[in-house]
C-alpha positions in Angstrom: 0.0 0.0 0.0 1.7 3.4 -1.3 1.9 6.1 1.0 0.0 8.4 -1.0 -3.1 6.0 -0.4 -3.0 6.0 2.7 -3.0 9.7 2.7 -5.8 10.0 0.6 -8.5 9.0 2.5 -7.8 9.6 6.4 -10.4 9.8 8.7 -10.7 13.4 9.2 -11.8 13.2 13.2 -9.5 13.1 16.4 -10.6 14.2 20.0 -10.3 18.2 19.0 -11.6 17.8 15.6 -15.1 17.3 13.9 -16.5 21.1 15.1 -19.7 22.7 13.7 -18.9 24.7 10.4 -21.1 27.8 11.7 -19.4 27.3 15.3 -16.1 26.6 15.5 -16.0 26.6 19.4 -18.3 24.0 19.4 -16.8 20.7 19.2 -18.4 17.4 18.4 -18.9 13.7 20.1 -15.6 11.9 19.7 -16.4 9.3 17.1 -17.2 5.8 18.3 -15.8 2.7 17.5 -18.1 2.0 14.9 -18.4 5.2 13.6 -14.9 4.7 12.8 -14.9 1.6 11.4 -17.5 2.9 8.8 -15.5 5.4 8.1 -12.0 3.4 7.4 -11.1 3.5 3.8 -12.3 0.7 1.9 -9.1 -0.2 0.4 -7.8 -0.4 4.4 -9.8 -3.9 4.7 -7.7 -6.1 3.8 -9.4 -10.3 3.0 -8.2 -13.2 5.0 -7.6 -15.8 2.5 -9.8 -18.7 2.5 -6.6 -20.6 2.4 -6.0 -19.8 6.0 -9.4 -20.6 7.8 -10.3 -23.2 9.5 -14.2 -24.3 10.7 -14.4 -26.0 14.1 -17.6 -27.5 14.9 -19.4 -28.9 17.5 -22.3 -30.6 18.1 -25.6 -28.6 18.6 -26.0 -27.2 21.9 -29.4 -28.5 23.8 -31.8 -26.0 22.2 -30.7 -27.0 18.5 -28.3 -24.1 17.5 -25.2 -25.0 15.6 -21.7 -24.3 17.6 -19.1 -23.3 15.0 -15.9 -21.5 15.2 -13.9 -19.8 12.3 -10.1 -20.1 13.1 -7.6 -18.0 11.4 -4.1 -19.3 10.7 -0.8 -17.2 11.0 -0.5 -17.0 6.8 2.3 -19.9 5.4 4.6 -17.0 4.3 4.6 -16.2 8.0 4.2 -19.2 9.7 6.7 -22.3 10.9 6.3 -25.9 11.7 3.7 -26.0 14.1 1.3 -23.9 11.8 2.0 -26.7 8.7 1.6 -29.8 11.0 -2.0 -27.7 12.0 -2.8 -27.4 8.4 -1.7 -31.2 7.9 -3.7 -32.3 11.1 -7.0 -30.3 9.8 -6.7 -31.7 5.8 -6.9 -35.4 7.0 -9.3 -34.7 9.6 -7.7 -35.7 12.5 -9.7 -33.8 15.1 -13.2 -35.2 14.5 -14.5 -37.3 17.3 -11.3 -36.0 19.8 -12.5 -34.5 22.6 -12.6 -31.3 24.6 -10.9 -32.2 28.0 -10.4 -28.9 29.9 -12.1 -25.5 30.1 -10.4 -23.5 32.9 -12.4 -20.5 33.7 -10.7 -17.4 32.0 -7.9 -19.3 30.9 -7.8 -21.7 28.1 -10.5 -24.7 26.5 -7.8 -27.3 25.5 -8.7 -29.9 22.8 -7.0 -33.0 20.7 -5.1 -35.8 21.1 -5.1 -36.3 25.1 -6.7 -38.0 26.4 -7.6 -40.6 23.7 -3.9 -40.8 22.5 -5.0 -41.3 18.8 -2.1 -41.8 16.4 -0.6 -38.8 15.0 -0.3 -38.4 11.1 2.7 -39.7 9.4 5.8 -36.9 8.1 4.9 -34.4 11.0 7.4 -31.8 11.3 9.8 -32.1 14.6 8.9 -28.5 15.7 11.6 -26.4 17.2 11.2 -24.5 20.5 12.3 -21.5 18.1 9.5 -21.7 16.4 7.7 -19.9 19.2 9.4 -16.8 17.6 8.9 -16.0 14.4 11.3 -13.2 12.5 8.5 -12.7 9.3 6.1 -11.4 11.6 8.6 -9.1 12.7 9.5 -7.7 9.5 5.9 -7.1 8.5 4.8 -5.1 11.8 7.9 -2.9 11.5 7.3 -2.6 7.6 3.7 -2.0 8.8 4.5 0.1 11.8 6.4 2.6 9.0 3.9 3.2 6.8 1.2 4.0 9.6 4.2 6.4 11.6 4.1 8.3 7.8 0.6 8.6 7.4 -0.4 9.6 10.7 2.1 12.2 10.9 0.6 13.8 7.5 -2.2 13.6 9.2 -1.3 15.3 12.2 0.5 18.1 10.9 -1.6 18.7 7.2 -5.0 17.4 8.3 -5.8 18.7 11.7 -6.2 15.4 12.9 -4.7 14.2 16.8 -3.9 10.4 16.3 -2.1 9.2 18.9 0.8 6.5 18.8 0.0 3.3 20.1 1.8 3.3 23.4 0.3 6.9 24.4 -3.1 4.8 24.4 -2.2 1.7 26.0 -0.2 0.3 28.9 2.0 -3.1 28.0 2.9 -4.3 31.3 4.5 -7.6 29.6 7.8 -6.3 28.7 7.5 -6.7 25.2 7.9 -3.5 22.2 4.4 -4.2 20.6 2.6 -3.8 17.4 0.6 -4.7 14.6 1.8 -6.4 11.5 -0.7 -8.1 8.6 -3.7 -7.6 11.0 -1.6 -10.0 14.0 -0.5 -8.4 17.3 3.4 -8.8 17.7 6.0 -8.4 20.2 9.6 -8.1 20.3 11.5 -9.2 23.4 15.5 -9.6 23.4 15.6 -8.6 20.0 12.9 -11.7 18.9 9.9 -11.3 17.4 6.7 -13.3 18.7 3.1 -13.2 18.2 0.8 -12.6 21.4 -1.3 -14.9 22.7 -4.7 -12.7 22.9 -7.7 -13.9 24.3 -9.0 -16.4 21.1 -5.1 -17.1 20.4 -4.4 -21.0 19.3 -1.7 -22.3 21.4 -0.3 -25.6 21.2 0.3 -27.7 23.7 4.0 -28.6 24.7 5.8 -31.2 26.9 9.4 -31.5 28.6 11.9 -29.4 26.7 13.2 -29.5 24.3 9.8 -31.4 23.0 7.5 -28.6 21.6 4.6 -30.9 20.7 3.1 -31.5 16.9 0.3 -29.2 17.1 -2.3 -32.4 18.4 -3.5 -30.3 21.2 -4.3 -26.8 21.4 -5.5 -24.5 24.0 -8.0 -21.9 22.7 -6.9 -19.0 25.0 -10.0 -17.5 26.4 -8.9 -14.9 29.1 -5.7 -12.6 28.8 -4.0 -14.4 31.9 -2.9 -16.1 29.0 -0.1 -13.7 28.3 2.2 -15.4 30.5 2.4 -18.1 27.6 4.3 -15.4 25.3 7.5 -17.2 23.8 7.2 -19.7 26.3 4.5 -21.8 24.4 4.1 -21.2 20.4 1.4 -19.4 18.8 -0.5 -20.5 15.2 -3.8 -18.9 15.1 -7.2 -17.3 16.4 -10.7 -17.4 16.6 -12.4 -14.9 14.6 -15.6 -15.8 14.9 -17.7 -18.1 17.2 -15.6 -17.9 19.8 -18.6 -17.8 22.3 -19.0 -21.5 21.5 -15.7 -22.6 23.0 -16.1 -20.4 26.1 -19.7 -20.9 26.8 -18.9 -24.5 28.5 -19.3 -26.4 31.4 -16.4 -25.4 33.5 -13.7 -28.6 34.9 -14.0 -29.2 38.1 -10.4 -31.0 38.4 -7.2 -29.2 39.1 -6.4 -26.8 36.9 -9.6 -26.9 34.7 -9.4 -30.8 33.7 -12.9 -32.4 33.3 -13.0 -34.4 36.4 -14.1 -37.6 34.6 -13.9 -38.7 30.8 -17.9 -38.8 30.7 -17.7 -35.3 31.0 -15.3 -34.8 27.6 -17.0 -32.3 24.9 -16.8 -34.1 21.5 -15.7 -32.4 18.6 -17.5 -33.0 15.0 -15.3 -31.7 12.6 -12.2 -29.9 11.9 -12.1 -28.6 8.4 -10.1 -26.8 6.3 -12.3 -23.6 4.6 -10.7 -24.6 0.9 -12.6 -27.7 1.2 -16.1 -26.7 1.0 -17.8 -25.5 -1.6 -17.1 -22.5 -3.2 -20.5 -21.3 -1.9 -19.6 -22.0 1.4 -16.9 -21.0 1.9 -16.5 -18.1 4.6 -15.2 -14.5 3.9 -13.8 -12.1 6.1 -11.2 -9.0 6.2 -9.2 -7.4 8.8 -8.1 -4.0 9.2 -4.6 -3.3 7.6 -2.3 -2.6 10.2 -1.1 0.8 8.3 -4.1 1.6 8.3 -4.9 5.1 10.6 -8.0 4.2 11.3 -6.9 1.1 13.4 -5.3 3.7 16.0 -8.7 6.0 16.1 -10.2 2.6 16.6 -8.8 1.7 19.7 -9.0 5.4 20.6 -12.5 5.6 20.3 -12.6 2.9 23.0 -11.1 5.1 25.5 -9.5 3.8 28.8 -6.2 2.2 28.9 -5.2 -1.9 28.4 -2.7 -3.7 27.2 -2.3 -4.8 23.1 -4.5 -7.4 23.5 -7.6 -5.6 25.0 -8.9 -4.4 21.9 -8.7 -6.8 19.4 -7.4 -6.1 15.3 -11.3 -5.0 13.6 -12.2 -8.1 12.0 -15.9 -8.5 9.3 -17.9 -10.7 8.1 -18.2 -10.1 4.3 -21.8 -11.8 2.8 -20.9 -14.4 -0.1 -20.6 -13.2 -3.4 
């Protein structure tokens, strides 16, 4: 995305700005967050490729509505080993009929191959413990990062606008340097670059180092107490829609969120691959480009202060074509 684009069509509002034409001391609302989003360039919305979604479904809950989550994958141009062995375990359908065995209140729901021990695919990846890091997502928030510092300076000083940098509207307690890159929140620690687990994050599970797992079983991260598994667990996707369905479960009663007894266990249905349905059905969805200005007068518009993860990258669902 050239510069001069994104020049073109900024948002015109900021805290001071917006004022009555006949009554320039009279200033108006600050824009909320959907106000903005309405607002944000069309060219800013950026599509998810089908290529990287993946439909998690459950059976239907006791009234007879259908429980389905649309994951997101970190793209393959910016992903390692444990996102390919994902993509491999969803294409042969591993998941169906394994089990959801823990869902610990604010924390994570954790699915897959324990405890039914189910034979893993063949030609799995050995997945590193460096693979919780990942460089390319670096490069593309600081490439990212760049183009929005441009823009919003233009802004600022041409434009009349007041867009705040990131870190003058939130507070990262986590020790990281954070940002946005390809619609993905990233941190940089010790001069590595690591995507943050956010509440929806996909985290797979790992075992006695230097064993970082296959990717078999994954936590779906549903409360920000999560953070603490920054670049100390890996990292290949989210849940961009639906993710009411993998929270809204019976809790488990055993220590540390296990279901106290295997009757208890939530089957899954199906894991699938978006690319293998249908043209028809499959989903469609964009994200807000990370250059874009309107993502920062997004998470202004929510007021208050958080951390990176406390409002999450704008995210639609686009109707089929």
């Amino acid at each position: 995305m050239a510069i001069a684009t994104l020049l073109a069509f900024l948002l015109p509002i900021g805290p001071a700005m917006a004022q009555e034409e006949d009554d320039p001391a009279i200033e108006q609302p600050a824009p909320t967050p959907q106000e903005v989003l309405a607002a944000a360039p069309a060219d800013h919305w950026l599509p998810i490729p089908v290529t990287d979604l993946v439909i998690f479904t459950l059976p239907d809950d006791a009234e007879g509505n259908k429980r389905q989550a649309v994951i997101q994958l970190i793209p393959a141009e910016l992903s390692g080993a444990h996102v390919r062995n994902v993509r491999k375990f969803a294409s042969q359908r591993w998941w169906d009929g394994t089990k959801i065995y823990r869902v610990s209140k604010d924390f994570v729901t954790q699915f897959g191959g324990n405890p039914d021990n189910k034979k893993v695919p063949k030609n799995l990846e050995t997945v590193p413990e460096s693979d919780y890091f990942n460089a390319a997502l670096g490069t593309k928030r600081d490439t990212d990062r760049a183009a929005l510092d441009a823009a919003v300076a233009y802004s600022n000083e041409y434009q009349g606008t007041e867009i705040r940098p990131l870190m003058k509207m939130i507070y990262e307690s986590y020790g990281s340097k954070v940002g946005f890159g390809a619609g993905w929140p990233i941190g940089t620690k010790d001069g590595k670059a690591f995507p943050i687990t956010c509440r929806g994050s996909l985290s797979p599970a790992h075992y006695d180092p230097p064993d970082a797992g296959t990717g078999a079983e994954i936590s779906i991260i549903t409360g920000e107490s999560a953070r603490s598994l920054d670049m100390t667990f890996g990292m290949v996707g989210r849940v961009i829609d639906g993710l009411e369905h993998v929270t809204n479960l019976p809790l488990g009663t055993a220590a540390g969120g296990f279901y106290a007894d295997k009757s208890q266990h939530i089957p899954i249905t199906s894991v699938r691959l978006a690319s293998e349905l249908p043209v028809a059905d499959q989903p469609r969805y964009e994200y807000l480009a990370s250059y874009s200005p309107s993502l920062l007068q997004y998470i202004e518009a929510h007021g208050g202060y958080g951390n990176i993860c406390t409002v999450p990258v704008p995210i639609r669902h686009m109707k089929p074509r």
